[in-house]
LOGU-681545 format. One record per residue (C-alpha): chain; residue in three letters; residue number from 1; x, y, z. Coordinates in nm, 2 decimals, m for minus. Example, Ala and Ser with C-alpha at 12.3 -4.5 7.8 and 13.67 -1.06 7.14 Angstrom:
  unit  code  pos      c1      c2      c3
     A   ALA    1    1.23   m0.45    0.78
     A   SER    2    1.37   m0.11    0.71
This chain:
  unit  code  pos      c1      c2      c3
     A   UNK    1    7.32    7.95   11.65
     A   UNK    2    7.12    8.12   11.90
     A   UNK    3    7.39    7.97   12.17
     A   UNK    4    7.68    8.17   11.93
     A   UNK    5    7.48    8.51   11.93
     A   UNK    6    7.37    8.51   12.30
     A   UNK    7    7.73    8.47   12.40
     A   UNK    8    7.86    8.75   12.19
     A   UNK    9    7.76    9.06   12.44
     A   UNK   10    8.12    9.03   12.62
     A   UNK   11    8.35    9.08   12.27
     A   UNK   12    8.20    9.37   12.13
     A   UNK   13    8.51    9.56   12.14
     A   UNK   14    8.69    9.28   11.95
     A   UNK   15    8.44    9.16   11.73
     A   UNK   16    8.48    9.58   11.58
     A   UNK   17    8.80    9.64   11.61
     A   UNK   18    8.81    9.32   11.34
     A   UNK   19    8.55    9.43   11.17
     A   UNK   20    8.72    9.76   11.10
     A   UNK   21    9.05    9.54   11.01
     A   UNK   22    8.80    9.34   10.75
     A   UNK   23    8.72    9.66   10.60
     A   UNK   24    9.04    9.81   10.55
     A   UNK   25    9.16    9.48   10.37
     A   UNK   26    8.85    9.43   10.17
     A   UNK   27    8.91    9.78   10.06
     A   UNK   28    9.30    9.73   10.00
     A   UNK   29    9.21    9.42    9.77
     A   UNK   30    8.93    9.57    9.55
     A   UNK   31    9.20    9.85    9.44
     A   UNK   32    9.52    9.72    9.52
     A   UNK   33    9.42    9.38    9.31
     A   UNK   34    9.35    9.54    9.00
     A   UNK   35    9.62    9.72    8.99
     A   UNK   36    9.86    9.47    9.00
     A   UNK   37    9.74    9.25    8.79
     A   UNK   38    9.74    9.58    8.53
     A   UNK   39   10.07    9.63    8.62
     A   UNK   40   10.17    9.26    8.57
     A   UNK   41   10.00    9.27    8.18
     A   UNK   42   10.21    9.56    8.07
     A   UNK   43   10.53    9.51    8.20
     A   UNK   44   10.75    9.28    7.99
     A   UNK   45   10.88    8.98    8.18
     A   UNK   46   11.19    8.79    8.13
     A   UNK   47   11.09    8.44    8.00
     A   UNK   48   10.76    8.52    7.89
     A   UNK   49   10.82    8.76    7.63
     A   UNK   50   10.73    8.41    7.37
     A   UNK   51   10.44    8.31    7.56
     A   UNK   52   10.11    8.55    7.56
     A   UNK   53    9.92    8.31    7.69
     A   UNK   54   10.13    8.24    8.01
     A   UNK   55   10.20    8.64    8.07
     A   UNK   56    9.84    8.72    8.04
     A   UNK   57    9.72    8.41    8.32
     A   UNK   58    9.98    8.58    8.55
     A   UNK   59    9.86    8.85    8.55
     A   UNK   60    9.50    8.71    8.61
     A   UNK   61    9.67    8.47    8.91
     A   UNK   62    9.80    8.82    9.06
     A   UNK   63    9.43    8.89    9.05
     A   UNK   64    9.29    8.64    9.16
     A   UNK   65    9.55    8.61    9.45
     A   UNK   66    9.51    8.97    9.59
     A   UNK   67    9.13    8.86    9.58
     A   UNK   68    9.17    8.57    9.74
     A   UNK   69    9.34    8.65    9.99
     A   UNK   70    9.17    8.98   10.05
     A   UNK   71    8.82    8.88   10.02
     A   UNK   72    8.63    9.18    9.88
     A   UNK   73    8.40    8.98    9.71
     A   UNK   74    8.35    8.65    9.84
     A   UNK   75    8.58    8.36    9.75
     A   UNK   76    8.39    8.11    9.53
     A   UNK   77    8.27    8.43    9.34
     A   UNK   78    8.67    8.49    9.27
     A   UNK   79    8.73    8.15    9.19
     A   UNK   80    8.47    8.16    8.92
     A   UNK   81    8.60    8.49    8.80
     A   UNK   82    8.95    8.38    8.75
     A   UNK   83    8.90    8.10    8.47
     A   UNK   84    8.62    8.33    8.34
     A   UNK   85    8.86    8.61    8.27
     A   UNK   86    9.12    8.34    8.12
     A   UNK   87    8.86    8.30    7.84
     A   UNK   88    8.79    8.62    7.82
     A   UNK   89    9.20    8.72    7.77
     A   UNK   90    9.24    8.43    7.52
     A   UNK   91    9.41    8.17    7.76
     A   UNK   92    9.21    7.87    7.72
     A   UNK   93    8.88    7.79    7.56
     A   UNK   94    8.53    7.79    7.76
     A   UNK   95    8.56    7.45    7.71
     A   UNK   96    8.91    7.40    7.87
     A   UNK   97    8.87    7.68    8.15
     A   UNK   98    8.52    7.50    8.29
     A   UNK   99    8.59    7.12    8.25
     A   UNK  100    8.77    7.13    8.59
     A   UNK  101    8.45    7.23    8.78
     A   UNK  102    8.34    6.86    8.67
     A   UNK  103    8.67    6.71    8.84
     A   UNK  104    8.59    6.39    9.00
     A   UNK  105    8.71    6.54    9.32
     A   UNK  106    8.45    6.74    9.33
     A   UNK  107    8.21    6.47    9.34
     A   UNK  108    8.37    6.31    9.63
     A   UNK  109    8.34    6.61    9.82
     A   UNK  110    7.98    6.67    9.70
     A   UNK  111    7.90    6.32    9.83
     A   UNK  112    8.10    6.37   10.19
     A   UNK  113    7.90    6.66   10.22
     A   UNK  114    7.53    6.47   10.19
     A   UNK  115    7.70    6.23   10.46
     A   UNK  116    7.77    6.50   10.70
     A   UNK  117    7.45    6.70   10.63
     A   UNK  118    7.24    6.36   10.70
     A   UNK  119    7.46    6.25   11.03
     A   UNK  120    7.38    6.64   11.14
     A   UNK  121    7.02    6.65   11.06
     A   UNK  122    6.93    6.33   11.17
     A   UNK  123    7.13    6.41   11.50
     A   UNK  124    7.36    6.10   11.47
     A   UNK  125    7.66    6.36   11.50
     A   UNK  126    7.55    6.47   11.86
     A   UNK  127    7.48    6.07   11.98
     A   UNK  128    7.90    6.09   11.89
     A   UNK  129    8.00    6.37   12.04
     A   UNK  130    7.73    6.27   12.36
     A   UNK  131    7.85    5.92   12.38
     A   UNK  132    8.21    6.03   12.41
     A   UNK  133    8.16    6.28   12.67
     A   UNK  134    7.93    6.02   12.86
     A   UNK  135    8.19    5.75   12.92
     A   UNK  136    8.25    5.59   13.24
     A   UNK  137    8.61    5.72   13.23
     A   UNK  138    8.53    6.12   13.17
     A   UNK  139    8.32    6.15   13.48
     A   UNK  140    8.36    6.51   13.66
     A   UNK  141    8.72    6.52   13.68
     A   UNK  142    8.85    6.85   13.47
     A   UNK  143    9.18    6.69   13.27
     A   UNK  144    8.91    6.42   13.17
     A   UNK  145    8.66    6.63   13.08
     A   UNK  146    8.89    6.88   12.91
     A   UNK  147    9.04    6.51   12.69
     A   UNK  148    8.66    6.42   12.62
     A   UNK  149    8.59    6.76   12.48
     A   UNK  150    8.89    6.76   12.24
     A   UNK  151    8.84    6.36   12.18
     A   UNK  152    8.47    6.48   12.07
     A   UNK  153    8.56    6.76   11.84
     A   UNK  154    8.80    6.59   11.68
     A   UNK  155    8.65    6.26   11.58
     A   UNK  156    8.36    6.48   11.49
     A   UNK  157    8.53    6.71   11.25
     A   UNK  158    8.75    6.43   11.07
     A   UNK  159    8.40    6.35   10.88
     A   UNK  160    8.17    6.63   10.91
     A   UNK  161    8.23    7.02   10.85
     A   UNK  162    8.44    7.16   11.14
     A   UNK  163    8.27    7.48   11.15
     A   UNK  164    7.91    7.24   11.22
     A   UNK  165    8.12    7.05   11.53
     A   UNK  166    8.28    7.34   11.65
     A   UNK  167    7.92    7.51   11.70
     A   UNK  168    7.76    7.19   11.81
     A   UNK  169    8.07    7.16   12.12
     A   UNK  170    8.04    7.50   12.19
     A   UNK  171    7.73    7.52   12.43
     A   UNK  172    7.80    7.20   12.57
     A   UNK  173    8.20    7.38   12.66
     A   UNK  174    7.95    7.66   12.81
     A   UNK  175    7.75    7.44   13.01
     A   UNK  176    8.03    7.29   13.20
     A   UNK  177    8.18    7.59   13.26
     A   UNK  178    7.87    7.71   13.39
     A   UNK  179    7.88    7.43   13.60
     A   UNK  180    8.24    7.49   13.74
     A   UNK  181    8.08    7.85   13.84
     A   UNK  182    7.80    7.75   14.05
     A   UNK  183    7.97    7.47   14.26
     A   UNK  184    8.27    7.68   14.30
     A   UNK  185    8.00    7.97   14.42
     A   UNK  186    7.83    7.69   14.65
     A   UNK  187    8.13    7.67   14.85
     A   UNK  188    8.17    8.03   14.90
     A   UNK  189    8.39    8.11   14.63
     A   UNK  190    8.32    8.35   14.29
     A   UNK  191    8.48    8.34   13.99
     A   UNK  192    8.49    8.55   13.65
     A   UNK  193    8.46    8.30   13.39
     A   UNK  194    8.62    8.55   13.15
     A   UNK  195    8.97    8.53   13.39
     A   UNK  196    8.94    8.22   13.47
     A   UNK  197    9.22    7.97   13.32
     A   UNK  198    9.02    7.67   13.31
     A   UNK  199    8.80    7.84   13.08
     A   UNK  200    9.01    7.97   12.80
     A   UNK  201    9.20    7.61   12.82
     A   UNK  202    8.82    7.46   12.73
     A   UNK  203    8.72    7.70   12.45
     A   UNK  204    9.05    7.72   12.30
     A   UNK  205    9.05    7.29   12.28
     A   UNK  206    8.70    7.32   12.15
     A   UNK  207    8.84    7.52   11.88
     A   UNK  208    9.17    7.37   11.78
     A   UNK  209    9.03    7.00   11.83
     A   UNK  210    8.78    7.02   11.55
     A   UNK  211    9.11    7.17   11.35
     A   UNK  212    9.30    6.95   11.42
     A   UNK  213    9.06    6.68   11.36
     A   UNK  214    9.03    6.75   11.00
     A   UNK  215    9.37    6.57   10.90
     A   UNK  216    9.20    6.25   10.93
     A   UNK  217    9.05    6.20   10.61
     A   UNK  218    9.03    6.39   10.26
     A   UNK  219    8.70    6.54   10.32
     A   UNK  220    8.80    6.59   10.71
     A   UNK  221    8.90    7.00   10.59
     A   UNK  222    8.94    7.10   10.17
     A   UNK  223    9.31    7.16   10.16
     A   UNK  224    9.36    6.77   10.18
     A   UNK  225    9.11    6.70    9.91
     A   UNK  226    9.25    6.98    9.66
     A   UNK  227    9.61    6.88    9.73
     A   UNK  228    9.49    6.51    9.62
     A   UNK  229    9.34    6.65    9.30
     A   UNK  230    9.63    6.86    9.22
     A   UNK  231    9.85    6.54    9.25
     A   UNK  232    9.60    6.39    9.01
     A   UNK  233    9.56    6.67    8.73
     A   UNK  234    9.94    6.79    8.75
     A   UNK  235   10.18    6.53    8.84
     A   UNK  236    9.92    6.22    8.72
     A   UNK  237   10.29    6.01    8.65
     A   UNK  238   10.34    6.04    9.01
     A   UNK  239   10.19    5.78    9.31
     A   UNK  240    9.82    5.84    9.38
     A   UNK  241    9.69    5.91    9.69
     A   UNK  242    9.37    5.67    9.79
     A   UNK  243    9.17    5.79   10.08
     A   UNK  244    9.33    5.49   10.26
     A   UNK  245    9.71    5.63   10.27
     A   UNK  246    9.52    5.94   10.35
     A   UNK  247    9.40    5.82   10.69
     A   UNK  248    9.75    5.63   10.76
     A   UNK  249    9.94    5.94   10.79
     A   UNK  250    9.66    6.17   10.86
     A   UNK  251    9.56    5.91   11.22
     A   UNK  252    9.88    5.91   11.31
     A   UNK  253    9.93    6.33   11.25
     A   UNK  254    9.55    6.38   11.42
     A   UNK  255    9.72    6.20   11.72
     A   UNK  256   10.02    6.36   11.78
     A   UNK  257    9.87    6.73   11.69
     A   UNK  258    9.60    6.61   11.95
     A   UNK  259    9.86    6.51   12.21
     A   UNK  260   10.03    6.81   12.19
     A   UNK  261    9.76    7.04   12.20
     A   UNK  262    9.64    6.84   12.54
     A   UNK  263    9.94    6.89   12.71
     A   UNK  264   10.01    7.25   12.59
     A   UNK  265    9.71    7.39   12.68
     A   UNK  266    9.66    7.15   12.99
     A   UNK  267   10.01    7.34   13.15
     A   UNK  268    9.91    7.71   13.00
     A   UNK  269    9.56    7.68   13.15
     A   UNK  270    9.52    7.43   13.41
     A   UNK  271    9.20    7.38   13.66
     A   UNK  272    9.21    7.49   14.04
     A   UNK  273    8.97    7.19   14.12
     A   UNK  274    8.96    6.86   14.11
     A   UNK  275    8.63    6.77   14.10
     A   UNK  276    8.30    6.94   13.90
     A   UNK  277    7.98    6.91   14.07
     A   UNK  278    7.74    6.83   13.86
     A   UNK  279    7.97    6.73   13.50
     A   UNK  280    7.80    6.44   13.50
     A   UNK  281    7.44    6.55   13.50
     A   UNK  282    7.49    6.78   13.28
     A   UNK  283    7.58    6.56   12.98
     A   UNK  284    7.35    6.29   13.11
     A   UNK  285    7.07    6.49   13.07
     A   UNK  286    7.23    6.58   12.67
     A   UNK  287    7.25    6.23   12.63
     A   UNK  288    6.89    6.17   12.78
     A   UNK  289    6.73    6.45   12.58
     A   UNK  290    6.83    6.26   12.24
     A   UNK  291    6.60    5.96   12.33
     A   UNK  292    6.59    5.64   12.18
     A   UNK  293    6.74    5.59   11.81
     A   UNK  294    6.54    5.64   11.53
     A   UNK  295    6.54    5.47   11.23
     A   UNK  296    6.69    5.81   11.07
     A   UNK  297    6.99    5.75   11.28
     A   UNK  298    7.04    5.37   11.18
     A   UNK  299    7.00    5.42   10.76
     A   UNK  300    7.26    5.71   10.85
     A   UNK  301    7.47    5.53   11.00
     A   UNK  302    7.43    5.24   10.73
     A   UNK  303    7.50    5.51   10.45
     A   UNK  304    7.86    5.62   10.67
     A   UNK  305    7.96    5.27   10.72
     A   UNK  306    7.90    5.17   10.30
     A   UNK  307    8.11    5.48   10.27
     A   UNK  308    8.37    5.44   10.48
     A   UNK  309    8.40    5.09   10.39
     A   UNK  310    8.42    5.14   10.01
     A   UNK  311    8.66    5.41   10.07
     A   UNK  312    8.90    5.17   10.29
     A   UNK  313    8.87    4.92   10.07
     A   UNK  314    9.12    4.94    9.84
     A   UNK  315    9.39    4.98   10.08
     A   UNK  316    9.27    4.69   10.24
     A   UNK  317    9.29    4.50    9.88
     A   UNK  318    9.59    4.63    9.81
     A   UNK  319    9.78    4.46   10.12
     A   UNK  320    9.67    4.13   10.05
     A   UNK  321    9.67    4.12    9.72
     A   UNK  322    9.98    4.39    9.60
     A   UNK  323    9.93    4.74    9.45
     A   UNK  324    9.96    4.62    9.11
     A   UNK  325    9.65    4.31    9.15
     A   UNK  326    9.39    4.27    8.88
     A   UNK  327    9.07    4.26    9.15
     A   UNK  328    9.24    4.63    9.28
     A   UNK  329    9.25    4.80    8.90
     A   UNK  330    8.91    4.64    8.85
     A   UNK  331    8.78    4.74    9.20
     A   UNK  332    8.91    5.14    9.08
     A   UNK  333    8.76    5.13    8.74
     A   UNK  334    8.43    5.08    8.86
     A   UNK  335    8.47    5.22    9.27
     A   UNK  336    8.66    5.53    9.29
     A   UNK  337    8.64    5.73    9.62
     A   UNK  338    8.43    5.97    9.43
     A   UNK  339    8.16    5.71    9.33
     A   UNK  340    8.21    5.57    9.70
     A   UNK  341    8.12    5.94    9.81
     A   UNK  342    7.81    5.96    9.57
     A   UNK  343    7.69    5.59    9.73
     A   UNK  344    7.67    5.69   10.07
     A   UNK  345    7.55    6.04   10.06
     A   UNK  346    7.27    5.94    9.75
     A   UNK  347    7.18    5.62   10.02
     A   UNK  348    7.03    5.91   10.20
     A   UNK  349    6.81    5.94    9.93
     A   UNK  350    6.68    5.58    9.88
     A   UNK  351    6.66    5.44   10.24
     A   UNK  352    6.31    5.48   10.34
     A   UNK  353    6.24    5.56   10.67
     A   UNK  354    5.85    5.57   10.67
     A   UNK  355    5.74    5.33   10.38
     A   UNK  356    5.38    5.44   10.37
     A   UNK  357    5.46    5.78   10.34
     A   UNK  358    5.72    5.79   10.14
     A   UNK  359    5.95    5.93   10.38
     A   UNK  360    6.30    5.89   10.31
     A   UNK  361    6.69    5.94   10.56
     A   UNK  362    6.75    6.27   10.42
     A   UNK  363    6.45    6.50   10.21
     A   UNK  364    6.62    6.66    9.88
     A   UNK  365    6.62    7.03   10.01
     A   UNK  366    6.79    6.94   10.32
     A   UNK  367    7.04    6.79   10.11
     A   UNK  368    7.06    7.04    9.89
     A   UNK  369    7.12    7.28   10.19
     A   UNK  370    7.38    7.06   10.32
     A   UNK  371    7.64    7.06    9.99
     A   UNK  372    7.90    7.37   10.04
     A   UNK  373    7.84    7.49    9.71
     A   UNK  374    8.05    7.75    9.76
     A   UNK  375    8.34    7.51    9.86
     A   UNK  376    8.29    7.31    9.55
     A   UNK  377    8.31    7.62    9.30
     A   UNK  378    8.67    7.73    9.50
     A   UNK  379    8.76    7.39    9.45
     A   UNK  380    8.68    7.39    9.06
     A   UNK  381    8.84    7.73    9.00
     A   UNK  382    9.16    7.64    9.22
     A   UNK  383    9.19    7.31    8.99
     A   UNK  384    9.10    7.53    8.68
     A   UNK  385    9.36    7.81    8.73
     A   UNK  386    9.63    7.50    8.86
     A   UNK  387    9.58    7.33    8.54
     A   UNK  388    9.62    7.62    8.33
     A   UNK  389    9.94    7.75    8.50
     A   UNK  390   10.07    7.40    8.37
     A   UNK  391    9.92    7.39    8.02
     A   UNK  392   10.06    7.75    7.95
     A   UNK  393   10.42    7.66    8.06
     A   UNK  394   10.37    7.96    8.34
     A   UNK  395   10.45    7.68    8.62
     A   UNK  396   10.82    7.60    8.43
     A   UNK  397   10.84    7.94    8.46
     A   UNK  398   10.77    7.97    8.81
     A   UNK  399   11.00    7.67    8.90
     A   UNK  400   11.29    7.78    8.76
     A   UNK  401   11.23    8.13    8.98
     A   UNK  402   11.16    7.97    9.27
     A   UNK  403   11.44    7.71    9.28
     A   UNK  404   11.69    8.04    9.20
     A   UNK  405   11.55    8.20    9.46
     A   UNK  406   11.64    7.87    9.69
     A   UNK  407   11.98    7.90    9.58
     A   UNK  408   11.96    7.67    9.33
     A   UNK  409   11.98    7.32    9.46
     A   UNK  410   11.81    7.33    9.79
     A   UNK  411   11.73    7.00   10.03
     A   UNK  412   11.39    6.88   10.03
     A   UNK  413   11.39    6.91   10.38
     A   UNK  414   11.44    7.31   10.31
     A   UNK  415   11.20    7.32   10.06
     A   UNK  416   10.90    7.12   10.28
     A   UNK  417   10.98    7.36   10.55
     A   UNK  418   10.95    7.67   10.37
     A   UNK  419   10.60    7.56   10.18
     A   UNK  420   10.47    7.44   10.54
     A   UNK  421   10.58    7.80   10.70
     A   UNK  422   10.42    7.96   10.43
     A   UNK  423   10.10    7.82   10.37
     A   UNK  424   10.06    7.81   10.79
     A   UNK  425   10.15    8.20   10.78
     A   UNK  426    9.89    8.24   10.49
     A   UNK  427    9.64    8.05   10.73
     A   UNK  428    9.61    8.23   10.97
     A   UNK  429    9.52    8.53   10.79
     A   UNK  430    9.25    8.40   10.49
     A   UNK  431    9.08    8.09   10.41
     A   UNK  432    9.28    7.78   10.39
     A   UNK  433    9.11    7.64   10.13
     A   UNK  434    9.20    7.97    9.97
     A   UNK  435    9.55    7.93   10.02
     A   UNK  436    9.55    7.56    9.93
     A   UNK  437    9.44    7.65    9.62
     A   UNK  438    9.72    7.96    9.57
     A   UNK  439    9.97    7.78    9.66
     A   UNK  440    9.90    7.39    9.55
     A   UNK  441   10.04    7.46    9.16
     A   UNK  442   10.33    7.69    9.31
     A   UNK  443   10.47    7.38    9.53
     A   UNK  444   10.43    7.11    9.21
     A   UNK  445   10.60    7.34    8.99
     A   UNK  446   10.84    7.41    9.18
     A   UNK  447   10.87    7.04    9.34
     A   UNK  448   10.92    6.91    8.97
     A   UNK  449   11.17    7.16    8.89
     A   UNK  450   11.36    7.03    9.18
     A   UNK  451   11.37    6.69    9.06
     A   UNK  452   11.10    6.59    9.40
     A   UNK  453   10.81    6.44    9.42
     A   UNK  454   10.52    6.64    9.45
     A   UNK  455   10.36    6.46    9.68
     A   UNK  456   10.53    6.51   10.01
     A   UNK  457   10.47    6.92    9.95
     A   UNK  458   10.14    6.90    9.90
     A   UNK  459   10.09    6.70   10.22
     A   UNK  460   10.31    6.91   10.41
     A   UNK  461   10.07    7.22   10.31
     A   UNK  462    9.78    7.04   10.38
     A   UNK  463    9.88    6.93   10.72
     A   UNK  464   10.01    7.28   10.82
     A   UNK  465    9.67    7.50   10.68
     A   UNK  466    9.50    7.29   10.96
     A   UNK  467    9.73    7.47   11.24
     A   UNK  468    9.60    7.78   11.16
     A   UNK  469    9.58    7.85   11.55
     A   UNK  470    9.68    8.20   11.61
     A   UNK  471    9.35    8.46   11.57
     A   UNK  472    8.97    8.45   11.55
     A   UNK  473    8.96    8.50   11.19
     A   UNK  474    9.24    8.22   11.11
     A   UNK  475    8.90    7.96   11.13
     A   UNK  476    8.56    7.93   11.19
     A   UNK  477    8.61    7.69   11.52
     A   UNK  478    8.83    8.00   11.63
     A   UNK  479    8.63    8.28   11.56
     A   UNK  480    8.29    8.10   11.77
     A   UNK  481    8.51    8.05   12.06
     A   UNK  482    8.63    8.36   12.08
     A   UNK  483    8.31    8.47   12.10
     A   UNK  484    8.21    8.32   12.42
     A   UNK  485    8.46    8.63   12.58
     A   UNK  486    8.66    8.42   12.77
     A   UNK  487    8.96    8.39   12.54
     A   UNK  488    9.22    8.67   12.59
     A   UNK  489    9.36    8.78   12.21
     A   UNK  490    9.70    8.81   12.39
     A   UNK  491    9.63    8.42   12.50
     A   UNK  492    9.52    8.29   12.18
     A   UNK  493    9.83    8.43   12.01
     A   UNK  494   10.08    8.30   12.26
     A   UNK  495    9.88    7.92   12.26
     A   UNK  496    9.88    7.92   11.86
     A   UNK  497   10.27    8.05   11.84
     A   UNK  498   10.37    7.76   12.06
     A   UNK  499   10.14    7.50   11.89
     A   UNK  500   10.25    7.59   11.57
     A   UNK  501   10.62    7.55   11.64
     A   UNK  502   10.59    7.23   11.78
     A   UNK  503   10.32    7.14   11.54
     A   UNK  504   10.55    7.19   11.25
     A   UNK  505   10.93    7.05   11.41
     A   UNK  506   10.78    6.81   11.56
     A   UNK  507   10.49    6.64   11.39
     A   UNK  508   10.43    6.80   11.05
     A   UNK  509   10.80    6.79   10.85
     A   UNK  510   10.85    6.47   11.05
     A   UNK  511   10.51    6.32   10.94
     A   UNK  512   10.58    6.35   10.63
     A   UNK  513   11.00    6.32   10.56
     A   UNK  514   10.91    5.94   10.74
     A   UNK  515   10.55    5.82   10.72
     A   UNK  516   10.44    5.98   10.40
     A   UNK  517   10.74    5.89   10.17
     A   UNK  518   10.76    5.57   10.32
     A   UNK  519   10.39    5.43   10.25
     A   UNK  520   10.41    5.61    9.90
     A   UNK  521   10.76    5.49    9.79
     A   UNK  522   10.86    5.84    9.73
């Protein structure tokens, strides 16, 4: 953290002027939400004039969504306030508005979070990132080094919090810059860092790497996980997701989003050198100052791997022995991925590291400081509110406007393409997870109405909240880079327009139209 604040001298400017932007819109929200929602209660509405319960939860959604979006409190404290005001209005019972905060999804997130907090504190997360940047291959030449960094980041963030790789790549992006600066001065020749091409190339693919690396798995970024869950609660006739068709589609969309950010940003910011002097030291010495492994590292890496492996396994049952096998139904009973979540992050717990002293992996407050508690309580109110928009009938209701306002019968193809527009759009302006939650019960609604499958939506949104590319306050990965100075707004606009393009017509609707229907049967 001390890497983040040191660097943020040469953005003061920017880091106001969005500050003042914040305020207006925190300000806009707190009245502007109200308001609406007010509005929404007392004005009678065509279809819900025999429903109470549905016109009153609208009204609270309207809320909820100007809050949401807005931010003028923080989010998890608007996600609890939404199903807290549905009991309040009469919608639900206590009972019916707070079961979804016990969702088995939550869990699973719950126990990739103790993973990720052990791999960070025991420092098996930087032996990753080190070893991949210490290859053979890499060496000092810039395209390689500029791969290695992305490779890094992305890997990284498919497991652990992309906020945590993004500022764990950051001064390691800063050294090698710094590196490019002094040979480049040795032979007689200054450069700004803040102009310099190579630079903004580097900080904007430490950024958009640990993105994009979040499509991977479930717990690689929320959207994914809260799309599975609403799969689960709303449409549970449908196909269900494991976390092993997860990682099908989402390796193969990692890949291509990767690819295409290489070579984007590789031809919009390429390096005047061919060589760095001293790119090798540099991450040698990272490498060296780790040390040997410690026996922290190993029973982390043992939790992971039990994880992992419980998580793939069901796919892995299900190809030799068919979807519908006794040994898989049995294996799900007892195994979920939630329970396979809890295993390896509660490992932590029990694998002792110093017997005599009763040391174990991880200590309880560390884990404790590692769960995003505020991740799990958006993710409990987003589930809550979703649910409740079906239970009152409010999601027919919403259907049936939304496929009028398609023109009635509209291709999927249209339909996936406007949800992945919109959520992207919405991305780059609040939290994803926000929007993922906002938006997840509007796309099964209305996908049901249509007569489609939910399931290829709710991918397609998930996929497209991670190409949230365009500003500093679209992600956290964004908003550290851009504090280093080096990354021209003007640049990070035009990079994230063209990304997001090509993201979308070219990996995301294609992803999912081929890949994801196939492997689901949908």
């Amino acid at each position: 953290m001390n890497d983040l604040k040191n660097t943020q001298g040469p953005s003061t400017a920017a880091t106001s002027a969005e500050s003042k932007f914040d305020r207006r819109r925190h300000f806009f929200g707190a009245i502007c939400g109200p308001i609406c929602a007010l509005l929404v209660y007392f004005t009678p509405i065509a279809g819900l004039a025999d429903n109470p319960e549905a016109h009153k939860l609208l009204a609270i959604v309207t809320f909820v969504a100007f809050w949401w979006i807005t931010e003028p409190v923080p989010i998890p404290v608007t996600s609890v306030l939404g199903p807290t005001l549905c009991v309040l209005f009469g919608v639900v019972s206590a009972k019916d508005a707070y079961s979804a905060f016990a969702n088995p999804m939550i869990f699973l997130f719950m126990g990739g979070f103790l993973i990720a907090k052990g791999m960070m504190v025991n420092g098996l997360d930087k032996r990753i990132a080190y070893g991949i940047m210490s290859m053979k291959w890499v060496g000092d030449r810039p395209r390689r080094i500029f791969l290695a960094i992305g490779l890094a980041c992305m890997i990284c963030s498919g497991w652990i919090s992309n906020t945590a790789t993004a500022a764990m790549m950051f001064p390691i992006a800063l050294g090698l810059l710094e590196a490019i600066r002094e040979m480049m001065a040795a032979n007689g020749k200054e450069i700004n860092l803040k102009t310099y091409k190579y630079s903004t190339g580097l900080m904007l693919m430490t950024a958009y790497a640990c993105s994009i690396g979040g499509v991977l798995t479930p717990i690689g970024t929320p959207p994914n996980i809260i799309m599975m869950g609403f799969i689960r609660d709303l449409a549970p006739d449908s196909p269900q997701i494991t976390f092993f068709d997860w990682m099908l589609w989402g390796g193969v969309a990692m890949i291509l989003y990767f690819i295409m950010t290489y070579f984007v940003l590789m031809k919009m910011f390429p390096s005047d050198v061919k060589h760095i002097d001293g790119a090798r030291e540099f991450i040698r010495s990272k490498v060296d100052g780790l040390g040997k492994w410690t026996t922290a590292q190993v029973n982390t890496l043992i939790a992971f791997c039990v994880a992992v492996t419980l998580w793939i396994l069901p796919g892995v049952l299900s190809m030799v022995f068919g979807h519908d096998a006794e040994i898989l139904k049995t294996y799900n009973k007892y195994c979920p991925e939630s329970i396979a979540a809890m295993v390896g992050g509660l490992l932590l717990f029990l694998i002792p590291t110093d017997i005599k002293k009763g040391k174990t992996t991880m200590r309880w407050r560390e884990g404790v400081a590692g769960i995003e508690w505020g991740t799990l309580l958006l993710f409990g109110g987003g589930l809550a509110i979703g649910g409740m928009v079906f239970s009152t009938g409010l999601s027919d209701w919403i259907g049936d406007n939304l496929k009028n306002a398609m023109g009635g019968n509209p291709s999927e193809l249209v339909f996936l393409v406007m949800f992945s527009v919109t959520s992207l759009l919405l991305s780059e302006l609040t939290s994803n997870t926000a929007v993922a939650n906002l938006m997840g019960p509007i796309a099964v609604a209305t996908a049901v109405s249509l007569g489609f499958s939910p399931i290829p939506v709710c991918v397609v949104m998930a996929l497209s909240t991670s190409l949230a590319f365009m500003l500093p306050v679209s992600t956290p990965p964004n908003a550290i880079v851009y504090a280093s100075g080096y990354i021209p707004i003007t640049k990070m606009i035009k990079a994230g327009i063209i990304l997001d393009i090509i993201g979308i017509a070219v990996v995301t609707i294609p992803v999912v139209m081929l890949l994801v229907k196939w492997i689901m049967g949908v």
